[in-house]
FIFIPA-547931 format. One record per residue (C-alpha): residue number from 1; x, y, z; residue in three letters. Coordinates in pm, whole numbers, padded with zeros to 5 digits. Layout:
# FIFIPA-547931
[NUM [X Y Z] 'ALA'] ...
# end
This chain:
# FIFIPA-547931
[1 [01422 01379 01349] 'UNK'] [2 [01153 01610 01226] 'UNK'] [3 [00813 01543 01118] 'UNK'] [4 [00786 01559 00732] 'UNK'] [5 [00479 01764 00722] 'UNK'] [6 [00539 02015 01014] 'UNK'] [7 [00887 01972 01093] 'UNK'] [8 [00798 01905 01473] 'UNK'] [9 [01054 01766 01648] 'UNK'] [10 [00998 01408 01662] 'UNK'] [11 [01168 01031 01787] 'UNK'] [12 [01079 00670 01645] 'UNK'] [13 [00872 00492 01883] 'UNK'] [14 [01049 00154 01827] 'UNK'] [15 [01225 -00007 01560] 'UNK'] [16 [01171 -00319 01311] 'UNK'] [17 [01548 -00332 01257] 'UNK'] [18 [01781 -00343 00951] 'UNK'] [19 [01558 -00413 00633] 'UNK'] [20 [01559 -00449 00274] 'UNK'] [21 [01386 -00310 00001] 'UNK'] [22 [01047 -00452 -00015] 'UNK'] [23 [00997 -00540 -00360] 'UNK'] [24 [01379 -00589 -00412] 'UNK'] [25 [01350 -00947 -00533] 'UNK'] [26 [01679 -01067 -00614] 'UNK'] [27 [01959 -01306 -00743] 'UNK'] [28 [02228 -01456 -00545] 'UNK'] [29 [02446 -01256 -00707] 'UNK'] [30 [02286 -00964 -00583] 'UNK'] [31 [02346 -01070 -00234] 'UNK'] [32 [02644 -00931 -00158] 'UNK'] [33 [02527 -00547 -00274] 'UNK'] [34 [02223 -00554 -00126] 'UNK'] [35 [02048 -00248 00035] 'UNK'] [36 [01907 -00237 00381] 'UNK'] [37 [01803 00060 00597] 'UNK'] [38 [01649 00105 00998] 'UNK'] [39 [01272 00090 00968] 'UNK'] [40 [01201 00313 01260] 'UNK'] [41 [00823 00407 01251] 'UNK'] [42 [00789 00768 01450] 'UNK'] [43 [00432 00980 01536] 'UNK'] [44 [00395 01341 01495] 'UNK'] [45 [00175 01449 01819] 'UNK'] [46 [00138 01780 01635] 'UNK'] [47 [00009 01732 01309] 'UNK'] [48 [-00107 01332 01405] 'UNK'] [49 [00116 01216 01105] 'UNK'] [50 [00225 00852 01129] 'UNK'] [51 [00538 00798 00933] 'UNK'] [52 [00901 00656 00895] 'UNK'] [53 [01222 00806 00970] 'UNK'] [54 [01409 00659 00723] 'UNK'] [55 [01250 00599 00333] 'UNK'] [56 [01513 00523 00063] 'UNK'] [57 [01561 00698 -00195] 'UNK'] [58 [01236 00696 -00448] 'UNK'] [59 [01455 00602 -00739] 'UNK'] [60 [01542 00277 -00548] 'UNK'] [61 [01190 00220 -00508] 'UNK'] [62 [01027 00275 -00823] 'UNK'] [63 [01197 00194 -01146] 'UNK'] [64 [01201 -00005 -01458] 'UNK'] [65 [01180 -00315 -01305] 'UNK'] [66 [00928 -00272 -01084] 'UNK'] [67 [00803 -00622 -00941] 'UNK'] [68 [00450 -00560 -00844] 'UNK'] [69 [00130 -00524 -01148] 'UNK'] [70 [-00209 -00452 -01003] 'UNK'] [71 [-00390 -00700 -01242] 'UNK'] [72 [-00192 -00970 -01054] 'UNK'] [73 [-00557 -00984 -00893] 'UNK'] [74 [-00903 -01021 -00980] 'UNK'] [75 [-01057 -00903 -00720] 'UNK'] [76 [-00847 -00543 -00735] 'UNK'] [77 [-00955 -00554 -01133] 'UNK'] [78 [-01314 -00541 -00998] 'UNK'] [79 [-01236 -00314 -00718] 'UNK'] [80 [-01091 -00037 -00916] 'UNK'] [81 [-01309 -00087 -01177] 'UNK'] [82 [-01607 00054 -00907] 'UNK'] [83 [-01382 00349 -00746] 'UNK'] [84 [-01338 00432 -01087] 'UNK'] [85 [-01757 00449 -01183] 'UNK'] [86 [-01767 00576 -00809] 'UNK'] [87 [-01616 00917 -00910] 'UNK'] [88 [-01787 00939 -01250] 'UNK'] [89 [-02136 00914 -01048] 'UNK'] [90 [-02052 01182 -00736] 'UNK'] [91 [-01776 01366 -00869] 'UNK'] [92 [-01785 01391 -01236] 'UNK'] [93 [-02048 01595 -01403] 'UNK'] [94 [-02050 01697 -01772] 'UNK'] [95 [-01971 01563 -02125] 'UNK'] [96 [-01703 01273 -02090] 'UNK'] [97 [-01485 01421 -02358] 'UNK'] [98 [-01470 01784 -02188] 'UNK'] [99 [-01325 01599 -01824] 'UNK'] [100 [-00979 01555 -01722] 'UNK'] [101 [-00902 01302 -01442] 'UNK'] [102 [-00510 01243 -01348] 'UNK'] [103 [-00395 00956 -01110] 'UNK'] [104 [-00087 00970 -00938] 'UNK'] [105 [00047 00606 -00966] 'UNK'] [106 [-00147 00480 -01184] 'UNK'] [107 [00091 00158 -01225] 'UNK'] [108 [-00078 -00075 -01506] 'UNK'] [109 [-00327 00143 -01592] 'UNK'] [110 [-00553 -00073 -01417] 'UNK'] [111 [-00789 00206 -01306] 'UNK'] [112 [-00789 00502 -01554] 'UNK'] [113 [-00873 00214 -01889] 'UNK'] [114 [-01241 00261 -01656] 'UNK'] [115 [-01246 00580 -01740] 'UNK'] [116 [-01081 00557 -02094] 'UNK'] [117 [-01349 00343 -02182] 'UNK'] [118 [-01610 00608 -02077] 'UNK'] [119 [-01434 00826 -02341] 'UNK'] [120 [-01301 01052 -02022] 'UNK'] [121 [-00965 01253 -02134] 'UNK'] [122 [-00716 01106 -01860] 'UNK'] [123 [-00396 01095 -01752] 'UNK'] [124 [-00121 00863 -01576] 'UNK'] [125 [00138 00977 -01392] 'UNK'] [126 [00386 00673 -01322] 'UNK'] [127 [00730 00646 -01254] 'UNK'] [128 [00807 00309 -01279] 'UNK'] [129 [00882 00298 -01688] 'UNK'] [130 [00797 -00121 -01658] 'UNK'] [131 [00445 -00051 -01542] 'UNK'] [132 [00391 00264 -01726] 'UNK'] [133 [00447 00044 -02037] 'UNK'] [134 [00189 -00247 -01953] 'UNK'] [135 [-00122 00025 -01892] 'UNK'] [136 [-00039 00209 -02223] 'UNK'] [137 [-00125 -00181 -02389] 'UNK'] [138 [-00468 -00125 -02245] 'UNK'] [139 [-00469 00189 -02399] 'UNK'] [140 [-00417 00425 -02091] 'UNK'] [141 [-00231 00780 -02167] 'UNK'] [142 [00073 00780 -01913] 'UNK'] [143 [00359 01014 -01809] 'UNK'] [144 [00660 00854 -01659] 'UNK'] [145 [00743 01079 -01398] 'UNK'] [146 [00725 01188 -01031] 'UNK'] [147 [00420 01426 -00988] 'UNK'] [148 [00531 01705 -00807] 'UNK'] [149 [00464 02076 -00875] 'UNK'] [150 [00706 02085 -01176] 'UNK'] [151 [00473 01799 -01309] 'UNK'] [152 [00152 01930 -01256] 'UNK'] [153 [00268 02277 -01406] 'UNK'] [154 [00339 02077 -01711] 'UNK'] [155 [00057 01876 -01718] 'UNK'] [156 [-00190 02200 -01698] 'UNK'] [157 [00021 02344 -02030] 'UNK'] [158 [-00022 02086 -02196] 'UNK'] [159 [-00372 01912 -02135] 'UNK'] [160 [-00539 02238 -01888] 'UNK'] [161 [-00637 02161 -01534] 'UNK'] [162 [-00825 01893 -01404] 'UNK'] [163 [-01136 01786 -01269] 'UNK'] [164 [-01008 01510 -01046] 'UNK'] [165 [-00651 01390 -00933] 'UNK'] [166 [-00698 01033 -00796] 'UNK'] [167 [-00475 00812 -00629] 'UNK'] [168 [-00491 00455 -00457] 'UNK'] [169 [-00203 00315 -00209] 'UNK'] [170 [-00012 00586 -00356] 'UNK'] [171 [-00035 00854 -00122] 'UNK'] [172 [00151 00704 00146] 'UNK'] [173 [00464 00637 -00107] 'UNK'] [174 [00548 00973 -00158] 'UNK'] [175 [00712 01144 00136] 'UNK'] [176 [00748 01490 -00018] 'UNK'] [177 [00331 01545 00070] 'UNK'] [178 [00346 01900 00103] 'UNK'] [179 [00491 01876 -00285] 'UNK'] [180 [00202 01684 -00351] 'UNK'] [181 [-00057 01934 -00242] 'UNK'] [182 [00103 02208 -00433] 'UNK'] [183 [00068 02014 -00712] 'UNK'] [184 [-00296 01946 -00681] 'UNK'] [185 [-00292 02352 -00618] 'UNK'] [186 [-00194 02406 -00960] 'UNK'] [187 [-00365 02082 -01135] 'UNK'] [188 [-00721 02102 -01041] 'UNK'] [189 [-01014 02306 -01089] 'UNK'] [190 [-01206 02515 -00859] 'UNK'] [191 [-01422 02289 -00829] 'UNK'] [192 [-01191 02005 -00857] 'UNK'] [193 [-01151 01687 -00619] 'UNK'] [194 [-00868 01527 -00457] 'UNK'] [195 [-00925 01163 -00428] 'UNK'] [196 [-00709 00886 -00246] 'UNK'] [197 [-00719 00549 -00093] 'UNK'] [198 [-00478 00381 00149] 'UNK'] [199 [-00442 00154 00401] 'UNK'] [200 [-00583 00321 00737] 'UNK'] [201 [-00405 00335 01042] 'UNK'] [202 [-00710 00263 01270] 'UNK'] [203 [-00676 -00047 01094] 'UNK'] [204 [-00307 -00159 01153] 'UNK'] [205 [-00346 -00030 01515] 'UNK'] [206 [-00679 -00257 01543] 'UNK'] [207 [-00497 -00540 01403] 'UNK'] [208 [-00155 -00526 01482] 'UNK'] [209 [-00092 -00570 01077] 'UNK'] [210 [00253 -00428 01123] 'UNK'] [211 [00360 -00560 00764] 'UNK'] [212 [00165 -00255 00647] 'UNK'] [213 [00463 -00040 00746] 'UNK'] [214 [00789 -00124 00465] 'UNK'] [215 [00986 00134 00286] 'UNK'] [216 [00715 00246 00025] 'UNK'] [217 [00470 00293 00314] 'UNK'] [218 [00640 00624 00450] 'UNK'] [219 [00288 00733 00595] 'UNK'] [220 [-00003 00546 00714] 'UNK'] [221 [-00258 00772 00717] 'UNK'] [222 [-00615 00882 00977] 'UNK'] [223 [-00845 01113 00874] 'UNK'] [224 [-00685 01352 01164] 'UNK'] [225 [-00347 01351 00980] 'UNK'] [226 [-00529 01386 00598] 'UNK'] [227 [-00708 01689 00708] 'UNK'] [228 [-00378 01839 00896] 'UNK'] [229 [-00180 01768 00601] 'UNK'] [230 [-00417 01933 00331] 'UNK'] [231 [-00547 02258 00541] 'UNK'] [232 [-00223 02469 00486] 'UNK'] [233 [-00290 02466 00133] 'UNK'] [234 [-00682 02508 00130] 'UNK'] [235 [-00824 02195 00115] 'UNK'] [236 [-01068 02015 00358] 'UNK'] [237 [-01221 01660 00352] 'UNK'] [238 [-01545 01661 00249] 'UNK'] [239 [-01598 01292 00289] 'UNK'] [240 [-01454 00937 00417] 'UNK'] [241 [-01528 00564 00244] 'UNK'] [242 [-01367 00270 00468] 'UNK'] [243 [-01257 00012 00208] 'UNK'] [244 [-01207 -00346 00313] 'UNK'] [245 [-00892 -00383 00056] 'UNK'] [246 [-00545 -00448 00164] 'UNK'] [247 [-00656 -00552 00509] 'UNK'] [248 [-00849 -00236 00533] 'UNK'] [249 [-00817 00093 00386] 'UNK'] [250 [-00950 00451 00424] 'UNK'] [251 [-01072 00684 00081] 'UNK'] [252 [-01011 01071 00130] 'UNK'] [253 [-01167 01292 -00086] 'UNK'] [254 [-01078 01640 -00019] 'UNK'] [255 [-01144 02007 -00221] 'UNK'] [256 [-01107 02353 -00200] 'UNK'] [257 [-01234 02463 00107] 'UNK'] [258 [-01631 02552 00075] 'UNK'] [259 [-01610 02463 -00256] 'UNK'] [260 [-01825 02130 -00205] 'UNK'] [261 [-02058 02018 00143] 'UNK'] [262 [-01926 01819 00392] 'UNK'] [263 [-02072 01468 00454] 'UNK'] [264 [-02142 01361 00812] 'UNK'] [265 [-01891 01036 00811] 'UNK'] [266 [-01632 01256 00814] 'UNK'] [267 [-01751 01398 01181] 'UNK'] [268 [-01823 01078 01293] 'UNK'] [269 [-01475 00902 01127] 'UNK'] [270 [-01239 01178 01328] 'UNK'] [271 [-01442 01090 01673] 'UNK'] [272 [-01379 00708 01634] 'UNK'] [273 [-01017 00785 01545] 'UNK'] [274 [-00998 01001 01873] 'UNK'] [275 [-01213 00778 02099] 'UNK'] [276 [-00927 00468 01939] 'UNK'] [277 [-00657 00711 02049] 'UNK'] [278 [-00503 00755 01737] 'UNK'] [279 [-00407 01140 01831] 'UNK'] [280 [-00243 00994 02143] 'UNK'] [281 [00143 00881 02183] 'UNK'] [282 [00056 00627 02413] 'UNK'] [283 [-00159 00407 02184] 'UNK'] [284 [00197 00405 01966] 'UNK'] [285 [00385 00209 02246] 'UNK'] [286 [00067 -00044 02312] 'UNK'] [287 [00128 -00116 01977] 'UNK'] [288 [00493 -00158 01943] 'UNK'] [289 [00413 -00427 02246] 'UNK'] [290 [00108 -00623 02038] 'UNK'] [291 [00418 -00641 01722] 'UNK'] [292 [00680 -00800 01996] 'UNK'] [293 [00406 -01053 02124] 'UNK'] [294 [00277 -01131 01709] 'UNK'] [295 [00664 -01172 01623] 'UNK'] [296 [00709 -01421 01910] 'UNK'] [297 [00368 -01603 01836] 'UNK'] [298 [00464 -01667 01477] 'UNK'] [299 [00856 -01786 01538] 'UNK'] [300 [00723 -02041 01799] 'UNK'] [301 [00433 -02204 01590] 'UNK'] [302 [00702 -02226 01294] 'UNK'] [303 [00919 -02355 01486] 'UNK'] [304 [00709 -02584 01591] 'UNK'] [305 [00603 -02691 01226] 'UNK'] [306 [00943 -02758 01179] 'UNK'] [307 [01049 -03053 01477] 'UNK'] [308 [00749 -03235 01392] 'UNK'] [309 [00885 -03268 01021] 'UNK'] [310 [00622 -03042 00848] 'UNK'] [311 [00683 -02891 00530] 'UNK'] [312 [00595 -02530 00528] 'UNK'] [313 [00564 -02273 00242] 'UNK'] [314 [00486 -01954 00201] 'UNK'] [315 [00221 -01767 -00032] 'UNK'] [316 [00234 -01476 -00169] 'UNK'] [317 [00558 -01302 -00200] 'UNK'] [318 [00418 -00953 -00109] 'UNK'] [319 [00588 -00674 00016] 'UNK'] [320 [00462 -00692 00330] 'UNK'] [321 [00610 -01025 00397] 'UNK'] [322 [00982 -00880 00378] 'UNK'] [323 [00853 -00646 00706] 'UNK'] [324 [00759 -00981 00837] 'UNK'] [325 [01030 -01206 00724] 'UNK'] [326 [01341 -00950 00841] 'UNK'] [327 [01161 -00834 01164] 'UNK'] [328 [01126 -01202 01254] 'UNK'] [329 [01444 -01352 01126] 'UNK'] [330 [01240 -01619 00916] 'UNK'] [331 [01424 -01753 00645] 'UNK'] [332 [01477 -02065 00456] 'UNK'] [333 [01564 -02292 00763] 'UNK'] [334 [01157 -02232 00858] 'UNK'] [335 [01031 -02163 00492] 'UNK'] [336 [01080 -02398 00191] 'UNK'] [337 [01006 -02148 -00056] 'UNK'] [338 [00768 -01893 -00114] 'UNK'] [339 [00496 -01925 -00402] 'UNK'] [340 [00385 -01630 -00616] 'UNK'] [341 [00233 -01607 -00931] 'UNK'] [342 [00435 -01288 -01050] 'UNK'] [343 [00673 -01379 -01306] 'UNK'] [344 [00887 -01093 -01258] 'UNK'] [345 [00985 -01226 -00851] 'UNK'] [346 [00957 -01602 -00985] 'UNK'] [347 [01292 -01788 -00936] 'UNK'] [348 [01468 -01498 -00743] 'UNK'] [349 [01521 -01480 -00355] 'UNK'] [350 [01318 -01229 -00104] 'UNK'] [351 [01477 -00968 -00002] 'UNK'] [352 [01701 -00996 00306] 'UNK'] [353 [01617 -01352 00436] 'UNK'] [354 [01685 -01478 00045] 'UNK'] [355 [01395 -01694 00050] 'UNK'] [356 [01299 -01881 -00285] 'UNK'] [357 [01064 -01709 -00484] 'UNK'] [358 [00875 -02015 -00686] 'UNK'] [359 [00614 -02046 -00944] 'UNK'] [360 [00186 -02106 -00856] 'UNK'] [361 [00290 -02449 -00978] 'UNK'] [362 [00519 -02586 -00767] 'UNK'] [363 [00272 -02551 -00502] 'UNK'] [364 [00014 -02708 -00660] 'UNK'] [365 [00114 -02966 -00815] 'UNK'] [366 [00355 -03070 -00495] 'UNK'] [367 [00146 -02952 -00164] 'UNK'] [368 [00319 -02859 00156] 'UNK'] [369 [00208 -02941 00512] 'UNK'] [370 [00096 -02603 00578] 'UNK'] [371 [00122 -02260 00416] 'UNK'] [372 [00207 -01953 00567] 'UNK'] [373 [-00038 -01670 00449] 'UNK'] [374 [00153 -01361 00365] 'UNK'] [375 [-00127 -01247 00112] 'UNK'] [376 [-00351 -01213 00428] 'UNK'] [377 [-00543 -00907 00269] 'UNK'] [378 [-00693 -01142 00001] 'UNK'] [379 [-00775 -01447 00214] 'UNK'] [380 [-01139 -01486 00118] 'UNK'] [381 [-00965 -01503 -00219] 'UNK'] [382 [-00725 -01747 -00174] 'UNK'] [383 [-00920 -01989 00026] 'UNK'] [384 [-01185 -02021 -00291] 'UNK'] [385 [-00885 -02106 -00473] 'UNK'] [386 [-00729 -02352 -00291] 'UNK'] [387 [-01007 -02592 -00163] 'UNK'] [388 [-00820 -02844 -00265] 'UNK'] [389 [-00516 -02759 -00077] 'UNK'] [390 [-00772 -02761 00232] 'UNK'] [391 [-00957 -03058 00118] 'UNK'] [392 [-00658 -03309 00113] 'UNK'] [393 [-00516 -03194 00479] 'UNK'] [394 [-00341 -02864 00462] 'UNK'] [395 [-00332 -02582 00728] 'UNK'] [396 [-00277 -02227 00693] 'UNK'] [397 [-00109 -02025 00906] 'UNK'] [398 [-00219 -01660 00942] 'UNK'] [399 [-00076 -01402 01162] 'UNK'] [400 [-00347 -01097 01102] 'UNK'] [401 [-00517 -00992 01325] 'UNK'] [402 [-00370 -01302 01559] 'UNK'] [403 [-00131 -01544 01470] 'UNK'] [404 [-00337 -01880 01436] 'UNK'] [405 [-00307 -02236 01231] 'UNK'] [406 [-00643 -02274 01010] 'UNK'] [407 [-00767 -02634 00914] 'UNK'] 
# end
């Protein structure tokens, strides 16, 4: 295969075998038509890109049924609500009604209403039609497209160019980057900002969270790759924020080269990532061997669960969990059901293993033995919530960054 950035020849450094679509919730009817592909992650040496061979198309992906709403959680609510004042205080300056911010993705809207609310002239870009219907009820301006160059030409004829394009676990969706920073070429000011968030690959290497790679997660990004990615078309990174959500994330902000000083994390960021061995092949195969020994960690203690007669659900039908789930070969002879409180995946079937998908309720009103933690990015969360789950006897299992039973 090549590399999607530099066309390098490159080969998958191990694979995580036929798998579905992530957020392809689905009924049993559905069964027999359902779409898998090889999830075969591969690393550029040249450009330091981390990525996947195969990505379905975007269309099957992102569409008017999209099953995932980032107001599903409170504790995203409050976290967007601060990257969005986080950019009006370093990155904004000037009379709200004479800015322009655009965000790529902007799903629910559950970022730019900050800004809206600040009386900032914004934009949405969205391609999922469900979504991009839900943030214009919280009064958020949104496109329902791809953004691409085609887009971002439009977008400057119609509304000029823009101050800031901002993103969050976006970026590594789209595999057409180079597309991307043409776009943001075109879109932004001279003195305009490129900002994104994502889950970082030092990160996933650190903790073998493997269920960060599924079929919308065609990169996981370093800072080494971001800045390899972004030079050929004049931009540099001018400074790097380590965020602790979705297990741990990395935010980019990149302009015009010279345009804006350069902050000393991002020195210090791209010697950690080198002194980790992130530029390094080697550290690609240690890791493939940490995902064989968490696999056969997590089958044994389920297994285990079951022959002494324990009931065992899991929480949190996220898209990571069908990485987990397929790569495994945990279905419902292990798992009872899965609880989520997304309507949208409520009473369906995961995808692949064709798990239950069943209301908050059933959980709580009827407690398992033990839960399996699939939502393992919001665990400080979820254990405030369920105390009582705790209180009266009930284990978790988590499996990030080692597979363990908790209570």
């Amino acid at each position: 295969m090549k590399c999607r950035i530099c066309q390098h020849e490159i080969a998958p450094f191990m694979s995580f075998g036929r798998m579905p679509i992530a957020n392809g919730f689905l009924t049993p009817e559905q069964f027999k038509d359902e779409y898998f592909f090889e999830l075969n992650p591969a690393f550029c040496d040249r450009c330091l890109t981390f990525q996947l061979e195969e990505q379905p198309a975007p269309e099957a992906m992102f569409h008017d049924h999209y099953a995932f709403f980032s107001r599903t959680s409170k504790f995203m609510i409050t976290h967007f609500q601060e990257y969005a004042e986080w950019v009006c205080d370093h990155h904004l300056t000037g009379d709200g009604a004479g800015l322009f911010v655009v965000e790529i993705g902007s799903n629910d809207g559950i970022m730019l209403e900050n800004f809206a609310k600040h009386g900032i002239g914004h934009l949405g870009v969205e391609p999922s039609a469900n979504v991009a219907e839900e943030a214009r009820k919280y009064g958020v301006n949104t496109l329902v497209r791809f953004f691409n160059p085609d887009t971002a030409a439009d977008i400057v004829t119609e509304y000029g160019q823009a101050d800031a394009l901002i993103a969050a676990n976006v970026m590594c969706h789209i595999p057409d980057l180079n597309g991307i920073a043409k776009g943001a070429e075109l879109l932004l000011k001279p003195n305009g900002v490129l900002i994104f968030e994502d889950p970082y690959l030092g990160a996933m290497i650190e903790k073998t969270s493997y269920d960060q790679i599924y079929d919308e997660h065609v990169f996981i990004f370093s800072a080494l790759a971001v800045a390899n990615i972004f030079a050929p078309y004049g931009f540099e990174l001018i400074d790097l924020l380590p965020q602790h959500t979705h297990g741990g994330s990395m935010r980019y902000v990149l302009s015009r080269k010279g345009a804006r000083p350069v902050t000393a994390s991002v020195t210090e960021i791209m010697a950690t990532e080198k002194s980790a061995g992130l530029h390094l092949p080697e550290t690609y195969q240690k890791f493939r061997k940490n995902c064989e020994i968490s696999k056969a960690d997590l089958v044994s203690i389920l297994k285990r669960e079951k022959a002494a007669g324990r009931r065992v659900v899991g929480y949190g039908a996220t898209s990571k969990s069908t990485t987990i789930l397929n790569y495994c070969g945990i279905g419902p002879d292990l798992i009872e059901y899965i609880s989520d409180t997304t309507p949208i995946k409520q009473h369906k079937f995961t995808p692949g293993m064709h798990i239950p998908v069943k209301p908050y309720q059933d959980f709580s009103e009827n407690y398992p033995d033990t839960a399996l933690l699939f939502a393992w990015n919001h665990q400080a969360e979820i254990m405030e919530k369920e105390k009582a789950f705790s209180a009266q006897g009930g284990k978790w299992i988590v499996h990030v960054p080692e597979v363990k039973v908790l209570g």
